[in-house]
Structures are given as structure tokens and as C-alpha cells.
N, C-alpha and C positions, 0 to 999 in steps of 0.2 A: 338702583344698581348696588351691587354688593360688591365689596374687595376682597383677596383671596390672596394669598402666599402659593403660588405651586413651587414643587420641590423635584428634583429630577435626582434622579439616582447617584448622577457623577458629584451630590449636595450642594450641586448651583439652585440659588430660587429667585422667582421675579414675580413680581404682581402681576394679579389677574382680576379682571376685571367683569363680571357675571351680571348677563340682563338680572331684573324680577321676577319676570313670569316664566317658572318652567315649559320647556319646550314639550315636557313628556314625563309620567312619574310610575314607578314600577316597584317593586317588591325589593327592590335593595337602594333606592334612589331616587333621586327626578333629575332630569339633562336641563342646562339652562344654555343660550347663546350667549358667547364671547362678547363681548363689547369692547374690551382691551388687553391686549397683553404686555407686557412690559419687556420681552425677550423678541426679537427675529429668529431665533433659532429652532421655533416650533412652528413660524408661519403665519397667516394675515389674522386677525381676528374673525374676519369675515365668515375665514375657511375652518372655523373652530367651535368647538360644544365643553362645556365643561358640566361634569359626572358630580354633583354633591351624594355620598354615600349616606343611608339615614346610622345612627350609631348601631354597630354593634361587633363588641367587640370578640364575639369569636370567629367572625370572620375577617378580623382584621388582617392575621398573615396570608390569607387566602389576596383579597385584594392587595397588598401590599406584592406577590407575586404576579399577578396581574399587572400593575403598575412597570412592573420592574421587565417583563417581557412584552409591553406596548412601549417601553422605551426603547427596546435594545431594538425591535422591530423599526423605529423612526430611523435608530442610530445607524442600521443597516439599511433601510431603504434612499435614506438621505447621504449616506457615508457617513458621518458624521462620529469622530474618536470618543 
């Protein structure tokens, strides 16, 4: 298992918790299953994947908007301020 810091837009962050074996691995990444997360506010671990990106950093403001419009998406389909 691996630890992780996620960080959410509104600069709240909580531990996260990431199997070993990638679930799936691609051209910008590999998906691992949740194991734990440390917030309720994003839901069960069960029901969750986390995205390790491989470096690189010109597309970092690319992802970093990604990020920022899969939250507002949660924020909106959950209500959530």
C-alpha cells in the first residue's frame, strides 16, 4: 500500500490510501484502487480509483485543470459549497 496527500481545490487535504498493483496503466499514468481515504466527503473507498500521473511537467496546468473541473463536477452533482 502506498500513502498519498489528495488536495482539493477549496486547499482542504486528507490522506489517501492506494493498493500496489495498478488497476490499468496508459500513456499519462496507471489507476490504482482506493484502499483508504481519510475524508467522507468524496465517498466509500470501495467506490474509488486514484490516477498517479507519470512526471511531466508540461502538462502539468493541463491536468491541474482537469482536477479543478472533476471537482467542481462532484461539488455540483453532490451539492457540496
Amino acid at each position: 500500500m502506498v500513502d498519498y496527500v489528495a488536495r482539493l481545490a477549496d486547499g482542504s487535504s486528507f490522506p489517501v490510501v492506494l493498493g500496489e498493483k495498478p488497476l490499468g496503466r496508459g500513456g499519462e499514468g496507471s489507476v490504482f484502487p482506493v484502499v483508504s481515504v481519510g475524508s467522507p466527503v468524496v465517498g466509500a473507498a470501495d467506490d474509488l480509483v486514484g490516477k498517479i500521473y507519470h512526471p511531466d511537467k508540461g502538462k502539468q496546468a493541463e491536468r491541474e485543470k482537469i482536477g479543478r473541473a472533476a471537482q467542481q463536477e462532484c461539488r455540483d452533482r453532490y451539492r457540496m459549497p
